[in-house]
N, C-alpha and C positions, 0 to 999 in steps of 0.2 A: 681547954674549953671545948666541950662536944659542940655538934652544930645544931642542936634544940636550943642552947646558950646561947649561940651566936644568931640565931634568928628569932629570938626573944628580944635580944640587945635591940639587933638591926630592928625590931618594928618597935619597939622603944624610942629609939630617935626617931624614928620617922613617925611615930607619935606625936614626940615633942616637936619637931618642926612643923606640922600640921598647928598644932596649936599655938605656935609662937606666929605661923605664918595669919591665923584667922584672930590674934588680938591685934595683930600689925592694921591688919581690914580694918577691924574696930574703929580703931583708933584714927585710922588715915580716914574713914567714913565720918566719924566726930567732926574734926577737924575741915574737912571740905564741907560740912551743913553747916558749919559754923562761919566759914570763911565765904559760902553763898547763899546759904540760907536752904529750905526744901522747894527744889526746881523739878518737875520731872523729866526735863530734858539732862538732869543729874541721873538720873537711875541707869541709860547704858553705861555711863562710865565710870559709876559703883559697879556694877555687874563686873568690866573687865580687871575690877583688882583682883578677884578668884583668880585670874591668870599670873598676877605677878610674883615671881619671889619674893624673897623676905626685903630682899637686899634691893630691890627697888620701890616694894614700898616703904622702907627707911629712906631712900631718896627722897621719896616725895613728899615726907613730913617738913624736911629742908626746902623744897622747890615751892611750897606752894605759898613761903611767904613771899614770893617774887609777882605771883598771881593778880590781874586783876580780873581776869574774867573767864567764864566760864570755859571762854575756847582756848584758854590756856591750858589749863587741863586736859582737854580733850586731845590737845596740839601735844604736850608731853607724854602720854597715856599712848597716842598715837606712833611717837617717836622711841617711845621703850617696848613695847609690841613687835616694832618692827626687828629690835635690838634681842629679842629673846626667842622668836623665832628660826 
Protein backbone atom coordinates (compact mmCIF):
# COMPACT_ATOMS: atom_id res chain seq x y z
CA UNK A 1 0.00 0.00 0.00
CA UNK A 2 1.69 3.44 -1.24
CA UNK A 3 1.25 6.30 1.21
CA UNK A 4 -1.35 8.40 -1.24
CA UNK A 5 -3.46 5.01 -0.09
CA UNK A 6 -2.81 5.19 3.22
CA UNK A 7 -3.69 8.77 3.70
CA UNK A 8 -6.78 8.41 1.74
CA UNK A 9 -7.65 5.50 4.10
CA UNK A 10 -6.55 7.72 7.17
CA UNK A 11 -8.97 10.68 6.10
CA UNK A 12 -11.62 8.20 5.34
CA UNK A 13 -12.00 7.38 8.74
CA UNK A 14 -11.47 10.30 10.06
CA UNK A 15 -14.28 11.25 7.68
CA UNK A 16 -16.40 8.81 9.04
CA UNK A 17 -15.94 9.62 12.71
CA UNK A 18 -16.65 13.20 12.08
CA UNK A 19 -19.76 12.07 10.85
CA UNK A 20 -20.76 9.38 13.27
CA UNK A 21 -19.49 11.94 15.89
CA UNK A 22 -21.96 15.02 14.55
CA UNK A 23 -25.27 12.27 14.24
CA UNK A 24 -24.22 11.43 17.99
CA UNK A 25 -24.78 15.64 18.51
CA UNK A 26 -28.00 15.18 16.71
CA UNK A 27 -29.39 12.84 18.37
CA UNK A 28 -28.08 13.55 22.08
CA UNK A 29 -29.44 17.39 21.04
CA UNK A 30 -33.16 15.57 20.03
CA UNK A 31 -33.25 13.91 23.08
CA UNK A 32 -32.21 16.63 25.71
CA UNK A 33 -35.15 19.30 23.80
CA UNK A 34 -37.17 16.61 24.45
CA UNK A 35 -36.33 15.61 27.90
CA UNK A 36 -36.48 19.85 28.78
CA UNK A 37 -38.04 21.32 26.32
CA UNK A 38 -36.21 24.66 24.31
CA UNK A 39 -34.45 26.62 27.18
CA UNK A 40 -31.88 28.96 26.23
CA UNK A 41 -30.03 28.50 29.18
CA UNK A 42 -29.76 24.84 27.06
CA UNK A 43 -27.69 26.46 24.09
CA UNK A 44 -24.05 26.52 26.16
CA UNK A 45 -24.47 23.04 26.87
CA UNK A 46 -25.37 22.06 23.31
CA UNK A 47 -22.53 24.03 22.19
CA UNK A 48 -20.09 21.83 24.54
CA UNK A 49 -20.98 18.49 22.83
CA UNK A 50 -18.76 19.77 19.78
CA UNK A 51 -16.25 19.00 22.34
CA UNK A 52 -17.16 15.38 23.21
CA UNK A 53 -16.16 12.21 21.78
CA UNK A 54 -18.36 9.79 20.33
CA UNK A 55 -17.96 7.64 23.31
CA UNK A 56 -19.17 10.15 25.71
CA UNK A 57 -21.85 11.24 23.90
CA UNK A 58 -23.02 7.54 23.80
CA UNK A 59 -22.92 8.00 27.51
CA UNK A 60 -25.14 10.53 27.71
CA UNK A 61 -27.95 9.18 25.79
CA UNK A 62 -27.79 6.41 28.86
CA UNK A 63 -27.26 9.40 31.64
CA UNK A 64 -29.81 11.50 30.89
CA UNK A 65 -32.74 9.24 31.76
CA UNK A 66 -31.40 9.69 35.28
CA UNK A 67 -32.05 13.54 34.72
CA UNK A 68 -34.26 15.72 36.43
CA UNK A 69 -33.05 18.98 35.62
CA UNK A 70 -31.26 21.09 33.80
CA UNK A 71 -28.26 21.41 36.17
CA UNK A 72 -27.86 17.87 35.80
CA UNK A 73 -26.62 18.05 32.66
CA UNK A 74 -24.68 20.84 33.05
CA UNK A 75 -23.13 18.98 36.41
CA UNK A 76 -22.31 15.89 33.86
CA UNK A 77 -21.22 17.93 30.84
CA UNK A 78 -19.17 19.54 33.61
CA UNK A 79 -17.60 16.46 35.01
CA UNK A 80 -16.69 14.77 31.41
CA UNK A 81 -14.95 18.02 30.31
CA UNK A 82 -12.97 17.77 33.08
CA UNK A 83 -12.36 13.99 32.13
CA UNK A 84 -11.20 14.73 28.42
CA UNK A 85 -9.12 17.27 29.18
Amino acid sequence: MGLAQILRQEGHQEGLEQGRQQECISIVTRLIRRKFGIHPELDPSLLQLQTLPVEKLEDLTEAIFDWREVSDLTGWLRQQLLEVD
